[in-house]
C-alpha positions, 0 to 999 in steps of 0.5 A, a space after each residue: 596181343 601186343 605190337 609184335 603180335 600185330 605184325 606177326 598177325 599181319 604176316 600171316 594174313 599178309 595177301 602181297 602179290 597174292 594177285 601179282 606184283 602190280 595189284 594195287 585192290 587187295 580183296 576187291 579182287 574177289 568181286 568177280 563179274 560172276 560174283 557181281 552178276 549173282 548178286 544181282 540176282 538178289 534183287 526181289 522186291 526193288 527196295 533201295 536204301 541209301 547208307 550214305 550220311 548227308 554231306 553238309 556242315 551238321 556232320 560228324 567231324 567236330 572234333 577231328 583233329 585233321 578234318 572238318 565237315 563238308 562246306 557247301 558254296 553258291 557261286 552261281 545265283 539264278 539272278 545273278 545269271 540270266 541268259 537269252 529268253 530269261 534262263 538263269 543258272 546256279 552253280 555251287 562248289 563243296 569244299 570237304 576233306 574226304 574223309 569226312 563222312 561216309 568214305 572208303 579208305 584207300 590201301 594208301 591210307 596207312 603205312 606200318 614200319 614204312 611200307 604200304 599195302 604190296 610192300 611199296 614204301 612210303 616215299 610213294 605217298 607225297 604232298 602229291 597224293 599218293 603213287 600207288 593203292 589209291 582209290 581209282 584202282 577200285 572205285 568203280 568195282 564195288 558191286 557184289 553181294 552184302 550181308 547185314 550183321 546188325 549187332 545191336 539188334 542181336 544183343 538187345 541194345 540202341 547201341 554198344 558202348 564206348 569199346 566193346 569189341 566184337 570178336 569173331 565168334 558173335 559173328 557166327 552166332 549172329 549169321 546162324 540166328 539169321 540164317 545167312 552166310 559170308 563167303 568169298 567175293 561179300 561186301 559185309 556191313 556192321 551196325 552198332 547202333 553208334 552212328 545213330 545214338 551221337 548224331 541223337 546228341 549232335 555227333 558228340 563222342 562220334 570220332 573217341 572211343 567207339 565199338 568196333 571190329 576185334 582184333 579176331 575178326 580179321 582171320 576170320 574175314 580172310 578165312 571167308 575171302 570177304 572184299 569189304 567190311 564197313 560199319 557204322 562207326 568212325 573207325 571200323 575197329 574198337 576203340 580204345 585199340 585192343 593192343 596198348 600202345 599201339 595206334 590202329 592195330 586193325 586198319 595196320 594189319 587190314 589195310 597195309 597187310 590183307 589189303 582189305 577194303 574198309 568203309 566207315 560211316 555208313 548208316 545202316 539203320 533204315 536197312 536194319 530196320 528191313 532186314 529185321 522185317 522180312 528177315 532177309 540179310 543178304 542184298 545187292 550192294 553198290 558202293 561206288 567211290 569219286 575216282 578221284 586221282 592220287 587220293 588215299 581216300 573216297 566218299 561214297 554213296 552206298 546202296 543196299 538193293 533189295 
């Protein structure tokens, strides 16, 4: 595959005005409120994981380029404060960019050959943020059912290495062997084991060369209708990029053509461990971003709901 294949790839699975002309949330268009509801039915045991990394100074974004881990500020001290009958208060401010650590991208979040998702051009994205696709459109929305493929698990390893890719035909081979199935309207969640082997070594290597999604699993996802994908790498997609030459080959054709909601950073290993206890890969899955105006990205708290 090389840069034309990209495009032609992102043509064919290209979803504008799918939904209308206006649609600003590509796939979350599949989370209906009937789909919602059934994945709520979900909830058996009452088992509540968390797959969002801590927000604070110790995370992942050494080595970023553009980004810095989260700085967290008191500027309020209890003694500093003090009412009538001796009540104190204490406020703090976080200081982060938003794509820091566990986060959604917005549909704002790349640009191919000058456009964004919906065929908008670039000039709507300023210093400002950005005008259109950004992540208020969706980020109350994310409630619906989530399949766990826990690829790590299924080859045998802590972890992929550095560049494997995962191609859509593991996909299938790993949802049979667990009995579970993707459809229309499911958030699906992908661990490597990455995200648990750099933060072992301080977060080394964390945002280089990763595992990740292969090229092939996007038809795949929108042969399925699946609303969001996220893994538990910096980048969704393996790195280096199958396509040489070519700069996030995945999220182009993802987010600027399908419209598809990408999350990374999410810690899946406590869910994983579960899953693989009872064999259950399905959930509830709520993934809430901060409906932060004009921003093209959003940290978020996910849960998986057992």
């Amino acid at each position: 595959m090389d840069g034309a294949d990209v495009e032609i790839l992102g043509r064919r699975l290209c979803n504008w005005e799918r939904w209308g002309v206006d649609d600003e949330i590509g796939t979350v268009n599949y989370i209906s409120p009937e789909r919602t509801a059934a994945a709520a039915k979900l909830v058996v045991s009452g088992k509540v994981y968390g797959l969002s990394i801590p927000f604070d100074r110790a995370g992942p974004a050494i080595a970023s380029p553009r980004r810095f881990n989260p700085l967290h500020f008191m500027i309020i001290l209890p003694d500093e404060q003090v009412r009538d009958i001796e009540v104190g208060i204490a406020d703090d401010v976080l200081v982060f960019p938003l794509q820091s650590a566990t986060q959604w991208d917005s549909l704002a979040h790349v640009t191919h050959k000058g456009q964004i998702y919906g065929g908008r051009p670039i000039s709507m994205v300023t210093s400002a943020g950005a005008a259109a696709n950004d992540v208020r459109n969706f980020a109350s929305r994310i409630a619906t059912r989530g399949v766990l493929i826990d690829v790590a698990r299924a080859r045998g390893v802590a972890s992929l290495a550095p560049g494997e890719a995962i191609e859509a035909e593991e996909l299938d081979q790993i949802l049979r062997a667990t009995n579970t199935s993707v459809g229309e309207g499911d958030a699906l969640l992908v661990r490597t084991g990455h995200l648990a082997d750099c933060r072992a070594r301080g977060w080394q290597g964390f945002s280089g060369d990763a595992p990740g999604l292969g090229m092939t699993t996007l038809e795949w996802m929108h042969e399925r209708g699946v609303a969001a994908v996220a893994t538990d790498t910096y980048a969704v997609e393996a790195k280096p990029y199958q396509v040489s030459g070519h700069a996030s080959p995945f999220h182009v054709v993802a987010i600027v053509y399908m419209g598809l909601l990408l999350g990374e950073i999410f810690d899946l290993d406590a869910l994983a461990e579960d899953c693989a206890a009872d064999g259950r890969y399905e959930f509830f899955f709520v993934g809430a971003g901060l409906p932060v105006t004009a921003a093209v990205g959003t940290p978020v708290n996910p849960y998986a709901i057992k």
